[in-house]
ZAMARGU-4260 file (C-alpha; in steps of 0.2 Angstrom, whole numbers, plus 5000, padded with zeros to 4 digits):
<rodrens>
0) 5660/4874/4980 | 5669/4892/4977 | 5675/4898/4963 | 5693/4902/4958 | 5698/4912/4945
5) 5719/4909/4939 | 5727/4923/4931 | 5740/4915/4919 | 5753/4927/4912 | 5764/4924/4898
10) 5778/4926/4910 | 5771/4912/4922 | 5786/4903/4924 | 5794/4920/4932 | 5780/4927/4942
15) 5769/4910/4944 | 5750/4909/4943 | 5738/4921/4952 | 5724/4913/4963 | 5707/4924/4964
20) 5692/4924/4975 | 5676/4931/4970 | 5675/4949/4974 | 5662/4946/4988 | 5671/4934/4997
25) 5671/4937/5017 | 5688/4946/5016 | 5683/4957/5031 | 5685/4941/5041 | 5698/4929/5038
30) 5716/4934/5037 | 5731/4928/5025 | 5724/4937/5012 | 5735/4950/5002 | 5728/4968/5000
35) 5716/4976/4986 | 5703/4985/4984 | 5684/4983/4989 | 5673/4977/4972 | 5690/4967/4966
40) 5695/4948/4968 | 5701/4942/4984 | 5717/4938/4984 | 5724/4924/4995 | 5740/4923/5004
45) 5741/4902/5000 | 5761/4901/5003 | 5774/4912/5016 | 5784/4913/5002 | 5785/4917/4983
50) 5771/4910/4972 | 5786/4909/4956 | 5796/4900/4968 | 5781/4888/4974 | 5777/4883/4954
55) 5797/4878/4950 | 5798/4869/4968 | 5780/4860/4967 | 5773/4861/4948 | 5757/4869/4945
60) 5748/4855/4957 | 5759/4862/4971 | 5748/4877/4969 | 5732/4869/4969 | 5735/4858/4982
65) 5741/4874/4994 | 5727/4886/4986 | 5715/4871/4994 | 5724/4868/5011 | 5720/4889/5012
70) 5703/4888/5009 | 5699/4871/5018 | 5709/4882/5034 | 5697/4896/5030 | 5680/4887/5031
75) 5684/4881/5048 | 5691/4896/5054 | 5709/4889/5053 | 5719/4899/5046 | 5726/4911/5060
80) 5739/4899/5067 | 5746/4902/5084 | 5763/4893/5081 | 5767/4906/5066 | 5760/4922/5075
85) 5743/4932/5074 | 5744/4944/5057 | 5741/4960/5060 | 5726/4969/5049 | 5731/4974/5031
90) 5724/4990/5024 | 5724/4991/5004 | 5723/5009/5004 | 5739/5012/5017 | 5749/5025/5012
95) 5764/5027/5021 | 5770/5018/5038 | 5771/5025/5059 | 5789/5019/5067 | 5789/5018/5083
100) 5798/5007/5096 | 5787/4995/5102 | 5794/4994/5122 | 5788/5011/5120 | 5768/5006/5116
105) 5772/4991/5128 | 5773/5002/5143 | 5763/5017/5137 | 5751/5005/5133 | 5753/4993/5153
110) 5753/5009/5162 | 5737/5018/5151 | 5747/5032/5147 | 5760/5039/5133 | 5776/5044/5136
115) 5773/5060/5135 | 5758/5062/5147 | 5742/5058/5144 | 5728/5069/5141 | 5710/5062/5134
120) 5721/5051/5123 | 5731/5062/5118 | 5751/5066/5118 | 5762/5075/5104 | 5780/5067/5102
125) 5781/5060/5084 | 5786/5069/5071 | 5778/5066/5053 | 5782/5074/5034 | 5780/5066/5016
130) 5791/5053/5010 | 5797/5052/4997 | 5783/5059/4988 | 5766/5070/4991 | 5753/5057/4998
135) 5763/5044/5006 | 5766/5048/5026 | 5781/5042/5035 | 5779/5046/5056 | 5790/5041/5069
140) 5803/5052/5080 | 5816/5052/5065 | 5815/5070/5061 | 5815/5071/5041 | 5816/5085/5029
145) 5804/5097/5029 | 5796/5086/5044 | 5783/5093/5054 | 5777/5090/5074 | 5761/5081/5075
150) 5749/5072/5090 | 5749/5055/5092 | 5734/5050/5100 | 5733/5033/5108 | 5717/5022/5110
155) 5719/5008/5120 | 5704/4994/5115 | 5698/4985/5129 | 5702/4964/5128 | 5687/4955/5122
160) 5681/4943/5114 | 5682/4954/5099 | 5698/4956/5099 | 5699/4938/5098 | 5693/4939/5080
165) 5701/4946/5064 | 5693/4962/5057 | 5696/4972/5043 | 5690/4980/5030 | 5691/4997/5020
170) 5692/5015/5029 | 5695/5027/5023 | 5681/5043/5035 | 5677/5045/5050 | 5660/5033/5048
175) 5670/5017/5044 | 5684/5022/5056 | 5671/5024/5070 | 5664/5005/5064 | 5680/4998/5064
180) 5682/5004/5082 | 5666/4999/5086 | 5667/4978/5081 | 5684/4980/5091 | 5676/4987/5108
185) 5665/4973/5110 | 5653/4977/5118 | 5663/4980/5134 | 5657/4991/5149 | 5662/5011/5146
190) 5676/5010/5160 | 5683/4993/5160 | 5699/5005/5159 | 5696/5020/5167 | 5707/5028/5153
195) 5695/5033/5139 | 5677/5032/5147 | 5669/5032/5129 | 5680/5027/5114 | 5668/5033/5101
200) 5665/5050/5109 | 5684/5052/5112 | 5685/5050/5091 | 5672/5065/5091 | 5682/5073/5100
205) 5697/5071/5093 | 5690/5078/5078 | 5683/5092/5085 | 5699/5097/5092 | 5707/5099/5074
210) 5690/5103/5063 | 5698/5123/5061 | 5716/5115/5053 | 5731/5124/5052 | 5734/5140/5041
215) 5731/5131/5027 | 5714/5123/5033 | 5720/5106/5034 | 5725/5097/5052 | 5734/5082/5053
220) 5736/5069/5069 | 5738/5052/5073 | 5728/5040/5078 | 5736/5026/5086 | 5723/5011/5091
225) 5732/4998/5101 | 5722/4979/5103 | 5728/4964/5111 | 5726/4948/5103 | 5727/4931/5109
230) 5742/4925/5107 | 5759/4937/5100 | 5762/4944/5083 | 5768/4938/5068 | 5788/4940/5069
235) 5784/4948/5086 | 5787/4945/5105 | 5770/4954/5109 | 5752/4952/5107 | 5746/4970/5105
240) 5742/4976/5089 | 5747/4995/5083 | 5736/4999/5071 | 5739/5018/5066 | 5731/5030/5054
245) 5731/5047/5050 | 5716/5060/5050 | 5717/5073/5038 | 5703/5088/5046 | 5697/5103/5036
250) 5688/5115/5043 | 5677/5119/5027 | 5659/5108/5032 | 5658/5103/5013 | 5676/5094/5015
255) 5674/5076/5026 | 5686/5069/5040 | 5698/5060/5026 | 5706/5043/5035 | 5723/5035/5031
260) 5728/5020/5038 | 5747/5018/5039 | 5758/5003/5039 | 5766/4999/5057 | 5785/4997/5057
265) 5797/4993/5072 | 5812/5004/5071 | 5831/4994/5069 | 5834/4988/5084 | 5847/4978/5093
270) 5835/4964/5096 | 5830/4967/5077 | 5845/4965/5072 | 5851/4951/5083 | 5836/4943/5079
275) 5838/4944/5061 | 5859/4939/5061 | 5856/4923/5074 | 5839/4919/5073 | 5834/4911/5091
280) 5852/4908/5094 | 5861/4917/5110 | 5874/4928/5107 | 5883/4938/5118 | 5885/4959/5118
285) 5902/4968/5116 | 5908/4983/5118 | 5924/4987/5108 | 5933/5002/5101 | 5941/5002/5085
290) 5957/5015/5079 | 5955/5018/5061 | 5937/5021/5051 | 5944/5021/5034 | 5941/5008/5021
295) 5945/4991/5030 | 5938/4998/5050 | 5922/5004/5042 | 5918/4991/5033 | 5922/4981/5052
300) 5910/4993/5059 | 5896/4990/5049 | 5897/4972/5048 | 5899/4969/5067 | 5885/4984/5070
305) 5871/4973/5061 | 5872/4962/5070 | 5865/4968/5084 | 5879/4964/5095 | 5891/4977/5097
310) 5892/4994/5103 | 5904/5007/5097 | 5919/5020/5101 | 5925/5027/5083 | 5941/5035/5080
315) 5951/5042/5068 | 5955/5059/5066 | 5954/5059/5047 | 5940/5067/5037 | 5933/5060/5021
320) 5938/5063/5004 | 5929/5061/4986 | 5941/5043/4982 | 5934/5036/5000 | 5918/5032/4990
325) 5928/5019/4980 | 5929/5008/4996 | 5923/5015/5009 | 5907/5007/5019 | 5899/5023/5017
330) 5890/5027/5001 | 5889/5046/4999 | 5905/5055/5011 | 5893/5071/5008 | 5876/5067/5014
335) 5883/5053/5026 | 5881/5065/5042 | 5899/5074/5046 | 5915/5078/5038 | 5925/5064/5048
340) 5925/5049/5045 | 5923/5044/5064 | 5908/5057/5063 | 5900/5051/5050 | 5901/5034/5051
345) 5894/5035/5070 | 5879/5043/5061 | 5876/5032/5050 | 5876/5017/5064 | 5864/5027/5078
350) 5852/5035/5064 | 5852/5023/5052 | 5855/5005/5065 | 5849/5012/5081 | 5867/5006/5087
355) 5877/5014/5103 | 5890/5022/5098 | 5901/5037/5102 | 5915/5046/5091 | 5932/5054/5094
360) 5940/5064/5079 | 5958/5062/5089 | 5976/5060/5084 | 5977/5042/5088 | 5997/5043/5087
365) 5999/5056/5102 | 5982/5051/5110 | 5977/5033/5105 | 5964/5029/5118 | 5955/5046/5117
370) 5939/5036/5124 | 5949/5028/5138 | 5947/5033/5157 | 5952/5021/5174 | 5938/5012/5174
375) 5934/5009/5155 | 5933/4990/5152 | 5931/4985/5133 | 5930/4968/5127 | 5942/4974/5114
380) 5952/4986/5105 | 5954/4984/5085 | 5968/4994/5077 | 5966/4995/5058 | 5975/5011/5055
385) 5989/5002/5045 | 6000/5016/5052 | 6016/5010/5059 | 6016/5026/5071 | 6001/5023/5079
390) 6004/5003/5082 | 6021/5008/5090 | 6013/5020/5102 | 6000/5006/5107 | 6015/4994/5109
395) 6025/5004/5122 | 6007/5004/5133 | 6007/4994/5148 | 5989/4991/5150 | 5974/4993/5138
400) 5956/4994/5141 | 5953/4979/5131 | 5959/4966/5122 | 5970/4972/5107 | 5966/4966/5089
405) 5977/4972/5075 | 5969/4971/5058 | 5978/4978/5040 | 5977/4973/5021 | 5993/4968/5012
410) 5996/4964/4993 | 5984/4977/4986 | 5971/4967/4996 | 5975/4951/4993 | 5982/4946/5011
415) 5971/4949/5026 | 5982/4950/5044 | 5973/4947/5061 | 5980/4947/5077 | 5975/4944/5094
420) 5984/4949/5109 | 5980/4934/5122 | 5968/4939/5138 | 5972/4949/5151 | 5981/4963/5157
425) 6000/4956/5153 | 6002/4959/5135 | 6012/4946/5132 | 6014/4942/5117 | 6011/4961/5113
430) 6006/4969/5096 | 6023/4968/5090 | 6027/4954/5094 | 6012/4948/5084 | 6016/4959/5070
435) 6034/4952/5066 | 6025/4935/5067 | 6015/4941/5056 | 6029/4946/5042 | 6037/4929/5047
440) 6024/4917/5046 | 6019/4928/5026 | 6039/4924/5021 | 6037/4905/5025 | 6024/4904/5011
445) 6027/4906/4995 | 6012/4912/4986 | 6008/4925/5002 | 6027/4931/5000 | 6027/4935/4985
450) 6012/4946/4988 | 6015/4954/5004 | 6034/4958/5000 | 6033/4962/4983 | 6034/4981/4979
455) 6025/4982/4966 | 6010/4978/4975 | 6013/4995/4984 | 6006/5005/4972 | 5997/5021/4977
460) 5987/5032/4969 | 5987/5053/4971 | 5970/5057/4978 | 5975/5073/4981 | 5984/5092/4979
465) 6000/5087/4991 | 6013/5073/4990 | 6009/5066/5004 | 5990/5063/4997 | 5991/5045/4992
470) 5980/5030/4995 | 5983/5012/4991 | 5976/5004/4977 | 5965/4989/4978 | 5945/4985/4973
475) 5931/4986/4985 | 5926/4970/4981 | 5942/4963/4985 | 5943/4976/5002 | 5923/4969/5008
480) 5928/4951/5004 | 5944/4953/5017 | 5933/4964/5029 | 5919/4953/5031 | 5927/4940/5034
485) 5941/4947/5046 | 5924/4954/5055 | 5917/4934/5055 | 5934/4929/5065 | 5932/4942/5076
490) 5915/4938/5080 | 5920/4921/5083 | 5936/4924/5093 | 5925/4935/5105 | 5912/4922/5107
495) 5923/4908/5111 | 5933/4918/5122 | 5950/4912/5116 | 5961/4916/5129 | 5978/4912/5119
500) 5986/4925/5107 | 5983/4921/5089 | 5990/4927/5071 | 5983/4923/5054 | 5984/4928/5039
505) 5971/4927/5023 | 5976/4922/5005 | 5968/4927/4991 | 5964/4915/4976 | 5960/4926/4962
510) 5952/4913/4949 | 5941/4905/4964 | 5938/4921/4974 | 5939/4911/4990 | 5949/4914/5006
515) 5961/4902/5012 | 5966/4907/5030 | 5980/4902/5040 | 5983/4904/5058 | 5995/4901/5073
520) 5993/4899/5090 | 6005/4911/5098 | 6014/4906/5116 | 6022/4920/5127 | 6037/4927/5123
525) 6055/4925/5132 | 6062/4942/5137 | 6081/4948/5136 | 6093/4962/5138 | 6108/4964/5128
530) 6118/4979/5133 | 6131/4989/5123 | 6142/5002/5127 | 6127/5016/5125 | 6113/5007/5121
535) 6103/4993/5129 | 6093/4983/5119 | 6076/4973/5123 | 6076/4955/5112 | 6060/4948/5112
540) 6060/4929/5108 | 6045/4922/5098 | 6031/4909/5097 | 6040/4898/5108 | 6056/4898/5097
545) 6064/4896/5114 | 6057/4877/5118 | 6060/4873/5100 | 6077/4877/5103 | 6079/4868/5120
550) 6072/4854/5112 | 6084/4853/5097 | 6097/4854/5111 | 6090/4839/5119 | 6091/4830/5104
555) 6108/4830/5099 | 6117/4825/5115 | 6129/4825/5117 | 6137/4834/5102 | 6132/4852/5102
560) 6119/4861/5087 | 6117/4875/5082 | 6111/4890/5068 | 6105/4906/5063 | 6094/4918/5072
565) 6081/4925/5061 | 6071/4941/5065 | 6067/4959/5064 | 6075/4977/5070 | 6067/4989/5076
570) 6077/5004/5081 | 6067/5018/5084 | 6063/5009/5100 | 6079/4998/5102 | 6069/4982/5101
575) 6076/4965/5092 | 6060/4952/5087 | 6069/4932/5085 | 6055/4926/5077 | 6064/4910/5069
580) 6079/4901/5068 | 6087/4893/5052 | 6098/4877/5050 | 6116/4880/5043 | 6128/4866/5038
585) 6143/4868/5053 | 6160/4869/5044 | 6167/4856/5055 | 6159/4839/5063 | 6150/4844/5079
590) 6158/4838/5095 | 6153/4839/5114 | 6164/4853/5114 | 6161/4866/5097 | 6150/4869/5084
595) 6161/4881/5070 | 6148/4889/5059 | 6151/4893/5040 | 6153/4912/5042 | 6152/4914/5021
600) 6137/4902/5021 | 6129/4918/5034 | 6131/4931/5020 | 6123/4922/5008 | 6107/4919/5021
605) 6107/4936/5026 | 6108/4943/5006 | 6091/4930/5002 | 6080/4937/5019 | 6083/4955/5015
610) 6080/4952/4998 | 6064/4942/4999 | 6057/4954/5013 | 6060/4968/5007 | 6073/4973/5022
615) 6061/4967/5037 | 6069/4952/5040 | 6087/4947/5040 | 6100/4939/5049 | 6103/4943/5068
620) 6116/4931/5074 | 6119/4916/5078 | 6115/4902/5091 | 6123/4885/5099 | 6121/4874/5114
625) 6133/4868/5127 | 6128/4853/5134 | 6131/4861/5152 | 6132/4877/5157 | 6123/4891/5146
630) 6141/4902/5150 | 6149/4907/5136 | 6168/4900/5133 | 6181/4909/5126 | 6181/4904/5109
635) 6164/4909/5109 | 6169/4928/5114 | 6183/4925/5100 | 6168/4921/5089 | 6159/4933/5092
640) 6169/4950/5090 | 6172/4941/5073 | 6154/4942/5069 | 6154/4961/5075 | 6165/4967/5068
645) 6164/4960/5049 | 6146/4960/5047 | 6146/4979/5054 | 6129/4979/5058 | 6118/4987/5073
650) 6120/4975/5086 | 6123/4954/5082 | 6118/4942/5093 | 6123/4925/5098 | 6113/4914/5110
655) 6120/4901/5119 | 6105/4886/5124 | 6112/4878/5141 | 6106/4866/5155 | 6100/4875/5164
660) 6092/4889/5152 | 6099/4903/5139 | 6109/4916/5137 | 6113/4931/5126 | 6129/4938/5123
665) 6136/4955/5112 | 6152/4960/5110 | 6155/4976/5099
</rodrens>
């Protein structure tokens, strides 16, 4: 029979009941019990979980009936359980927590030495200082403010049958320390290890070696004991316990050797964080760079960076600004680590996520690989810059490190672009490609048209003392619900190793909150020359636009077909972008021989494209098919000079869909 006393609040419902034990019960024993003081009531651990979340799942007998599984385990020395790990001793009077990585401990601990050299059990490479208050201790290599050097001894316990069984129990001097060392050594000869011939007299010496104390009389080191238990930790891939404290020494006689145990904590690492973002699932490592760490590339950053599966080169040659707070994955631009954005958020990644990563504060538009050499290999490049500049000069590269994503907010948030550039080194369909797809694809819906080529969904806000200082305005929560997910489809499109070019888009729904995404698979693009008197121009056609035209071809045999050619102009660098074409009623009947468009009909198609896209898209010319031969007949030169010279534009096109292929033809 043992007693059990319920604590009952009035807030029951909210915090649940409280099981006790009487105040003598074997604590120093058995594990699964939570920490208090000596002379209290026990405290059991009876569900790995919240007790408030037990009594609203299972009722009040949901507690009782795990409060007696616990102490039915704990009679016949049950409840240590192999399956779920071996749970490290619990101190209630810890007071602060020792970091340290433990592949570190592994080895120092296999090869019976520290890291640092081993010296009667002693080394000195952690640092320590008092976070965040006086009387609670954090150590580890972190240097802090006002942090100080200290010694990290290490004792290495001997396997026994000792360590086989769970000790703990309340130290707090150099007396229970020295017992507590004691149950764990077992009884096992002096120089099973050959590393620390006496374990007790190496504690006397230890604190002999720091009875004078520093300036102020007190001496601090650290005593790390490491034991190896049957089977691994508890949420760990190792079986040796860490179990650190520190010794506080004074060199007055009157004043005793004052113990503290600390709480052990693995630092973030990448297996951390894997483990925590997949659980046991495999997930492969990439090394990508990303262009642009403001608002939408930070945000990337950080959500790909936790999750312990990606490794960093930063650019962006920007510094950060007072109105970055309002969206930017950093939280305080002035205590973050650096004045650049790059800088700073590279930081916050190695300090703060132990992730690799290395920054470049580099004008991305005259230098926009500035990580790049001849033998860089990336698994991608993600451009989120939203600069037109910088996108161009990536465009006119011939060959990249890694595969290029393109990533940018539109519609004050509301529409997410993603693009991937197909595997390879080809580039084809490139960036641009994709990009007029893009502005395509958002005119063809109406809902994401209206937002994307809507003006008033500019708006921009001074941030600054110069005309030029603006930034776009749109919510944070609106910016991290776009991010995070872009960040998901870039994960996933990594993973599954895609090798096709894809576009998609994200819309918005601003009564759900939900993201709809949209997506096309992207084929290569068909590539043309149309020269002019001075200028030659490169006309890219689109996402297979060129099969679809074939095959409309195809289908009306043996009359001819025809229609308009839909796209975009770029000038700067005399490129032309078909991404679609449009159906126009014919004036006349189609024959085997001609197909007459409605040139008025054109103006009126031309008007409605600028209009809707804000001058991106319009009308580019024209295109037919010949049943035969792709060559085109007189009338069609006839036709052509027409459309030249009464549209007035920079160059129109025609296209002539033939037999054997396709052909384009100017005349200005």
């Amino acid at each position: 029979m043992e007693p059990v006393t319920f604590q009952i609040p009035r807030n029951y419902q909210a915090i649940g009941f409280l099981p006790f034990l009487r105040s003598d019960f074997p604590r120093d024993k058995l594990p699964h019990i939570n920490p208090t003081g000596y002379g209290t009531l026990v405290s059991p651990c009876i569900y790995e979980g919240s007790l408030s979340d037990l009594i609203h799942q299972r009722g009040v007998l949901g507690v009782l009936d795990a409060l007696q599984e616990w102490l039915d385990s704990a009679a016949q020395m049950r409840l240590m359980d192999r399956e779920q790990g071996w749970e490290p001793v619990l101190f209630p009077n810890a007071k602060g927590t020792f970091s340290e990585s433990p592949e570190v401990l592994n080895s120092a601990i296999q090869e019976h030495h520290c890291k640092a050299g081993f010296s009667a059990g002693l080394c000195s490479y952690i640092r320590y200082c008092f976070e965040p208050t006086p009387g609670f201790f954090r150590v580890g290599r972190e240097k802090y403010s006002d942090s100080k050097e200290v010694d990290v001894h290490l004792l290495i316990m001997p396997e026994s049958e000792s360590s086989s069984h769970y000790q703990n129990g309340a130290i707090s001097d150099r007396e229970s320390l020295e017992e507590f060392v004691s149950r764990l050594d077992g009884n096992v000869p002096d120089n099973e290890f050959g590393l620390i011939v006496d374990r007790r007299d190496a504690l006397s010496k230890l604190v002999c070696a720091y009875s004078k104390g520093d300036r102020s009389g007190v001496g601090i080191s650290v005593l790390v004991i490491a034991v190896k238990r049957p089977f691994n930790l508890l949420g760990q891939s190792t079986p040796f316990e860490i179990i650190p404290f520190i010794l506080r020494h004074s060199r007055e006689p009157s004043k005793r050797l004052e113990v503290i145990p600390l709480d052990f904590r693995s630092p973030v690492s990448y297996e951390m964080l894997k483990k925590t973002s997949f659980g046991g699932l495999e997930h492969p490592n990439f090394k990508v760079a990303v262009l642009g760490c403001g608002s939408v590339g930070s945000k990337i950053a950080m959500t790909l960076g936790k999750t312990g599966a990606y490794s960093f080169s930063l650019c962006d040659k920007e510094g950060l600004a007072p109105h970055n707070l309002a969206r930017h994955a950093l939280c305080d631009v002035f205590t973050s680590g650096g004045f650049w954005k790059a800088e700073a958020l590279s930081l916050t990644l190695s300090h703060t996520l132990g992730v690799d990563v290395q920054s470049y504060c580099r004008n991305l538009t005259s230098d926009p690989l500035p990580f790049a050499s001849a033998d860089t290999k990336l698994d991608a490049v993600i451009e989120t810059t939203g600069s037109a500049s910088v996108s161009s000069t990536i465009n006119t590269l011939d060959k990249l490190p890694g595969r290029l994503i393109q990533t940018g907010l539109y519609g004050k948030g509301q529409v997410g672009y993603l693009a991937f550039e197909p595997m390879g080194d080809e580039r084809n369909p490139n960036i641009g490609d994709l990009e007029a797809l893009f502005f395509q694809f958002s005119y063809s819906i109406p809902r994401v048209r209206s937002l994307v080529f809507n003006q008033a969904n500019f708006s921009k806000q001074v941030v600054g003392p110069g005309c030029s200082s603006l930034t776009t305005v749109a919510p944070d929560y609106l910016v991290s619900l776009q991010s995070s997910s872009i960040a998901a489809k870039i994960d996933s499109g990594l993973t599954a190793e895609v090798p096709e070019a894809k576009v998609m888009l994200s819309h918005c729904d601003r009564e759900s909150w939900s993201l709809q995404w949209h997506e096309l698979t992207v084929p290569r693009t068909r590539l043309f020359t149309v020269a002019e008197s001075e200028r030659t121009w490169s006309v890219r056609v689109l996402g297979g636009l060129a099969d679809e035209l074939s095959e409309q071809r195809r289908t009306c045999l043996p009359f001819e077909t025809g229609g308009v050619l839909v796209g975009h102009i770029d000038l700067l660098n005399l490129t032309i972008y078909v991404c679609s074409a449009q159906s126009l009623a014919p004036s006349e009947q189609p024959t085997p021989t001609s197909f007459v468009l409605d040139q008025a009909a054109l103006s009126g198609v031309n008007e409605e494209l600028l209009q809707g896209s804000e001058g991106y898209l319009q009308v580019l010319g024209t295109w037919h098919s010949h049943p035969h031969s792709s060559r085109p007949s007189s009338t069609d030169l006839t036709t052509m000079r027409e459309l030249s010279d009464s549209w007035g534009l920079e160059v129109v096109l025609m296209l002539i869909v033939g037999e054997e292929g396709m052909e384009f033809i100017n005349e200005r």
